[in-house]
C-alpha positions in Angstrom: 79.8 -28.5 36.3 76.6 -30.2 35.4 76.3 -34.2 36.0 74.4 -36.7 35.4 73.5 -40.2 36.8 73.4 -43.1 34.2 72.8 -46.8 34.8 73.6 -49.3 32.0 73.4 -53.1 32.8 75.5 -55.2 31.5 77.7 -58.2 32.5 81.8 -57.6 32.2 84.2 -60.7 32.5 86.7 -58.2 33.9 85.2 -57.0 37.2 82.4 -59.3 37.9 79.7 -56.6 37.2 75.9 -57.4 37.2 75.0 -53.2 37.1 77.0 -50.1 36.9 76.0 -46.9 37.5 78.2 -44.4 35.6 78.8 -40.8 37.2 79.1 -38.5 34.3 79.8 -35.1 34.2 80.5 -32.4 31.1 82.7 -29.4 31.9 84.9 -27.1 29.9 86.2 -23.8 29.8 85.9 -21.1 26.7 88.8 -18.3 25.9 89.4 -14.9 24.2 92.8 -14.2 23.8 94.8 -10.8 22.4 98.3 -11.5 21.2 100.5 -9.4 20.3 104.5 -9.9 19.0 107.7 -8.4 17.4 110.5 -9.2 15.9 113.8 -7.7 14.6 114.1 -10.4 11.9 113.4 -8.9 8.4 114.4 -12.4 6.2 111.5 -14.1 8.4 109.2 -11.0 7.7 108.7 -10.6 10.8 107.1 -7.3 12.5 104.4 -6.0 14.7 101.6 -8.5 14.4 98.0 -8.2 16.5 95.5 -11.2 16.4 92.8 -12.0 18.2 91.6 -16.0 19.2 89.7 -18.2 21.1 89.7 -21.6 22.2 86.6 -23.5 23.6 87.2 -27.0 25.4 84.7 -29.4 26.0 85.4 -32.1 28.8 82.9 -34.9 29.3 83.9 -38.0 31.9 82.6 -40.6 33.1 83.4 -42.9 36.2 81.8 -46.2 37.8 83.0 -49.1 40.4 82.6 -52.4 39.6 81.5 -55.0 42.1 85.0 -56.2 43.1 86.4 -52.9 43.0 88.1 -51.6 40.0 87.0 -48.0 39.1 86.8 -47.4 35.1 86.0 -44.2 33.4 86.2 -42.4 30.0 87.6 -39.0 29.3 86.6 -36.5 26.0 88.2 -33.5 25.0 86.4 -31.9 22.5 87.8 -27.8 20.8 85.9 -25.4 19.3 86.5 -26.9 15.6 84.6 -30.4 17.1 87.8 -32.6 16.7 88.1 -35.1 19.5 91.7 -34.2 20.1 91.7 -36.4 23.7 89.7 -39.6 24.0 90.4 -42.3 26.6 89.4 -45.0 29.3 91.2 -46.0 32.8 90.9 -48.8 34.5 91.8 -48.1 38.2 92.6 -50.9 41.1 94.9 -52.3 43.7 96.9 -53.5 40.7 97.7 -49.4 39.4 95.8 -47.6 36.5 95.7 -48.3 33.1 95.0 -45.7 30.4 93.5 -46.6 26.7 93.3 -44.2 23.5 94.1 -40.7 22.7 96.2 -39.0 25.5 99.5 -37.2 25.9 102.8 -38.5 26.0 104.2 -39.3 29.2 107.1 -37.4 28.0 104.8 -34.3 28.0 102.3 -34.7 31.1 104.6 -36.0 32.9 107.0 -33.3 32.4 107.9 -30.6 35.2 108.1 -27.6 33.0 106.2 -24.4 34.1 104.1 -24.5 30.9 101.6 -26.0 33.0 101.6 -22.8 35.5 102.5 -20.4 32.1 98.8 -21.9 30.8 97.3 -20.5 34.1 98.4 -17.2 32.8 97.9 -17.4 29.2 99.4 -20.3 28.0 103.1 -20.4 26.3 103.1 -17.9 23.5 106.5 -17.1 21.7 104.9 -15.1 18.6 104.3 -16.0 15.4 107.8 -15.8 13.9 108.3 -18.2 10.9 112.0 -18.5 11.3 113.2 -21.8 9.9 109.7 -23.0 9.7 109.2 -26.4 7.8 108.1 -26.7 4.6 105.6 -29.4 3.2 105.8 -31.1 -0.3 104.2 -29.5 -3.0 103.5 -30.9 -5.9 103.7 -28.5 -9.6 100.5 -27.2 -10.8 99.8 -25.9 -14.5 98.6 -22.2 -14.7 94.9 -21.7 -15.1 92.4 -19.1 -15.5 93.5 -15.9 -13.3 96.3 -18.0 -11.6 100.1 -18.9 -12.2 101.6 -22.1 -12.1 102.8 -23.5 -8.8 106.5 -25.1 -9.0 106.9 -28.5 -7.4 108.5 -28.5 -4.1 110.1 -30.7 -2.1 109.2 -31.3 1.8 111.9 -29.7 4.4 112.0 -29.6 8.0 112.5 -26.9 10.3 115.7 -25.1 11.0 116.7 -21.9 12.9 114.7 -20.9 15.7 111.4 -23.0 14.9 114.1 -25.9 14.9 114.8 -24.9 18.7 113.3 -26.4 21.8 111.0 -22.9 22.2 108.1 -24.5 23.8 110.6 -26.6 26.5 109.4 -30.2 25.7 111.2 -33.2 24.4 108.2 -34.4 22.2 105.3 -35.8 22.9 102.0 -36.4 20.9 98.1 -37.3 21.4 98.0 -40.3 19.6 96.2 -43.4 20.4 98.4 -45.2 22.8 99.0 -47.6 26.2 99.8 -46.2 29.2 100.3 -47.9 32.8 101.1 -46.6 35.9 102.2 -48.9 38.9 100.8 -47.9 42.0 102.7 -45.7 44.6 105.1 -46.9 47.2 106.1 -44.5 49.9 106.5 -41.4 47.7 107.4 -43.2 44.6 105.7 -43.5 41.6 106.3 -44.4 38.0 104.2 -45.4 34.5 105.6 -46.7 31.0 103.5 -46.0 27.7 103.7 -47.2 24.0 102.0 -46.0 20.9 102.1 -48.1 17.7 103.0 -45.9 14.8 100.7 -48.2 12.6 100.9 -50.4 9.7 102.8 -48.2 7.3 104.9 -46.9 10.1 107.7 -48.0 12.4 108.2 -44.8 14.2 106.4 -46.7 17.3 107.3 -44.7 20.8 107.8 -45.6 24.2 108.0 -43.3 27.2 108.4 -43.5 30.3 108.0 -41.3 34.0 109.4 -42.1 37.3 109.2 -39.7 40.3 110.1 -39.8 43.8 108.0 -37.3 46.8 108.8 -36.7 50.1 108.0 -34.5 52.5 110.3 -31.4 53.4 109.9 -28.1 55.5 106.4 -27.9 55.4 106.2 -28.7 51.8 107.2 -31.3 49.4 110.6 -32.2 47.4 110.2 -34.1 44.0 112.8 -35.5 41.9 111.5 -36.0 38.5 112.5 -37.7 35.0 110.6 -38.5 31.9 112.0 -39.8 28.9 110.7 -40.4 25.1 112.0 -42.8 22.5 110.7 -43.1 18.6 112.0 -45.5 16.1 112.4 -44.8 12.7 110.1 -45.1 10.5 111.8 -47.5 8.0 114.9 -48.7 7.8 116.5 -45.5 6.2 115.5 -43.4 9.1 116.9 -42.5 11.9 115.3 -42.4 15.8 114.9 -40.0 18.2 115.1 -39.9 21.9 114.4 -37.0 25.0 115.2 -37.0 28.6 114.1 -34.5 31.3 115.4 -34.6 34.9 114.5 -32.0 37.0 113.5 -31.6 40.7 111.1 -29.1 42.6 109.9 -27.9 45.9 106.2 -26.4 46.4 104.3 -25.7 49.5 101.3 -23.4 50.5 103.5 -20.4 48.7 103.3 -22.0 45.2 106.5 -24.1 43.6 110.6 -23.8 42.4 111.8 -25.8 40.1 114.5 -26.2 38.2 115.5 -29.5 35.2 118.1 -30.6 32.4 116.4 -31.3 29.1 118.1 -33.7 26.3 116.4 -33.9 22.5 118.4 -35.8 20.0 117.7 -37.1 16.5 120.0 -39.6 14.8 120.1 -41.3 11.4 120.9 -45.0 11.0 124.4 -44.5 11.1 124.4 -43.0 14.4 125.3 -39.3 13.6 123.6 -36.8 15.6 122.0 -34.4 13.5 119.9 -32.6 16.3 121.4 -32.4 19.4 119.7 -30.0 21.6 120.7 -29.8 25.4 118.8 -27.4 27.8 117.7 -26.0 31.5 115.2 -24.6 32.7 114.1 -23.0 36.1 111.5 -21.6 37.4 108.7 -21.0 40.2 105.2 -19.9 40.5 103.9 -17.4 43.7 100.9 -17.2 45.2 99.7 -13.9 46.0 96.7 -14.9 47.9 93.6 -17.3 47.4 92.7 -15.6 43.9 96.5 -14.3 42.2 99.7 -15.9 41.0 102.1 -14.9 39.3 104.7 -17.2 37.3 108.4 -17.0 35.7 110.6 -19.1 34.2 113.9 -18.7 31.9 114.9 -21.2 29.5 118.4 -22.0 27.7 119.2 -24.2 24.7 121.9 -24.9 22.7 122.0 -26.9 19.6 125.2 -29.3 19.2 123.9 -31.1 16.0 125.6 -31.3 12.9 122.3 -29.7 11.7 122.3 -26.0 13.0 125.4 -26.7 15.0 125.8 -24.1 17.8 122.8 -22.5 17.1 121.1 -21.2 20.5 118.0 -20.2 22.1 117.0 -18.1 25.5 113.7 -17.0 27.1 112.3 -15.2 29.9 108.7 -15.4 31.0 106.7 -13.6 33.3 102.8 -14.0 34.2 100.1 -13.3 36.2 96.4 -14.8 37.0 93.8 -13.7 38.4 90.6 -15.5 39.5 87.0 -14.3 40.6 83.7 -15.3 41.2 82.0 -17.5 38.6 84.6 -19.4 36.9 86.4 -15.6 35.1 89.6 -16.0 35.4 92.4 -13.0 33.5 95.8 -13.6 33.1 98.8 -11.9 31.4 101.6 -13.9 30.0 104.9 -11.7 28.3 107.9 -13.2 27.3 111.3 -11.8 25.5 113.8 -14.1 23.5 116.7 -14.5 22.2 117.8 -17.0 19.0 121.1 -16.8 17.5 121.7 -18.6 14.3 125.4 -19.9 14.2 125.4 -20.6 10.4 123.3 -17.4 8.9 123.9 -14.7 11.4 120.9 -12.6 9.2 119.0 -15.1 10.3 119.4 -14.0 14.0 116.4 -13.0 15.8 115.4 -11.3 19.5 111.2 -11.1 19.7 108.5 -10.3 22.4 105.5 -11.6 22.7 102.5 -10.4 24.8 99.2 -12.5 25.5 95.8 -11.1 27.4 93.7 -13.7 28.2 89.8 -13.6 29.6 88.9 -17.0 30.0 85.4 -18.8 31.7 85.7 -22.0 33.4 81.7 -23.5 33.5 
């Protein structure tokens, strides 16, 4: 990590400040990835596929303390097509934390599912199945030169397995938004956030995180729940809302966990036309200083009016490994299951296989 030492003067109502000097640093990480995937579906085309990808992040921060105290700071995330995809400010003091701009969803950071261990090893990777995937609008086009004419097409939204919960969270996104978090008391801790949907938009969401930590055996036991609400966005459509409750133990041998997941989308009329209810448990080891491995095993079924007793399983296993100079390799594999209640062609059990070398710098 390479930082640097700014001063800027200015003078800020807010903390009193005649100078600030601002700690920055820049930091990121770049990844090659092989994946690899199979399917027994044939009405979703789906057989042996083999890509290769890569992802570079970008992190540059920022952090200074004001004369009476408050610590402020900016955070950029920038990939490897140059989008800004993460872009905030906190304000820190005795009074809690306050975040400002493009972050995730409580619903999603705050969650306790293992995709943050399964990233250590590679990241969640299901294949590249388009079961049920949506379809966007598409307006006709008249045949020209060396090309037919494209038939209009109207937008509709996933069903099947891309319809399922595969990725194990309740929603989230990484729009501009507001998020606070109180400050802790005795183990417990907990933040609300709201993002505006904007002016042609009511689909504004709230989300919230509460958490409670004590100590236990020589480790810690948390009790966890996040939740997510969005509006509709008019008055002819419905709202959806998520809920995760789930509680883990972790100590110097890695975590267990285990949680109950809710997703549900209803129209103005109140009928539920997604309905998807869900566990999920699951643990990461560590080996030693340098190796982990990970697992978890998710279940889902849908009791919606849409896709009504369709259901979705996983298992998946990983392992990392980390040497000198910021190389880490991991391994992430992972078999499911998706039966489709309504179309049983539509059925589908898959693998999926991803070797990642990655470079932290």
């Amino acid at each position: 990590m390479r930082k640097i030492l700014l001063t800027t003067t200015a003078f800020v109502a807010l903390g009193s400040v005649a100078a600030v000097a601002a700690d920055v640093s820049v930091s990121g990480n770049a990844r090659f990835r092989y994946n690899t995937w199979s399917d027994d579906n044939a009405a979703a085309a789906g057989a042996n596929n083999n890509t290769m990808t890569d992802v570079l992040q970008l992190w540059v921060k920022s952090s200074a303390t004001t004369d009476s105290g408050l610590t402020i700071g900016t955070n950029t995330r920038i990939l490897t097509s140059g989008a800004v995809d993460r872009n905030w400010l906190d304000i820190d003091g005795d009074f809690g934390k306050i975040d400002l701009g493009k972050q995730w969803s409580l619903s999603y950071s705050g969650s306790l599912h293992e995709y943050w261990m399964g990233t250590v090893a590679g990241g969640v990777y299901m294949g590249g199945s388009t079961n049920g995937a949506a379809v966007a609008a598409r307006d006709s086009v008249d045949a020209q030169s060396g090309r037919a004419a494209v038939a209009t097409r109207a937008a509709a939204a996933a069903t099947g397995l891309a319809a399922m919960n595969t990725v194990g969270f309740i929603g989230g996104n990484k729009n501009n938004k507001v998020i606070y978090h109180m400050p802790s008391v005795g183990g417990f801790n907990a933040a609300v956030g709201y993002m505006d949907a904007g002016a042609t938009s009511d689909a504004d969401e709230t989300t919230t995180q509460v958490s409670y930590t004590m100590p236990m055996g020589g480790g810690s036991l948390k009790v966890n729940m996040v939740s997510i609400a969005t509006s509709g966005a008019n008055a002819t459509s419905g709202e959806s809302d998520g809920r995760e409750v789930g509680v883990q133990y972790s100590g110097d041998f890695g975590r267990v966990y285990a949680l109950s997941q809710n997703t549900e989308t209803t129209t103005v009329l109140g009928v539920a036309t997604n309905d998807q209810e869900g566990t999920t448990f699951g643990g990461t080891y560590n080996l030693n200083s340098a190796a982990k491995v990970v697992y978890y095993r998710q279940e889902m079924d849908q009791d919606g009016t849409t896709d009504t007793g369709d259901k979705f399983s996983s298992d998946t296993v990983g392992v990392r490994y980390d040497m000198a100079g910021g190389l880490r390799i991991g391994l992430l594999h992972s078999n499911y299951d998706f039966t489709d209640a309504g179309a049983a062609a539509n059925s589908e059990n898959g693998s999926a296989t991803r070797l990642q070398v990655r470079v932290n710098f």
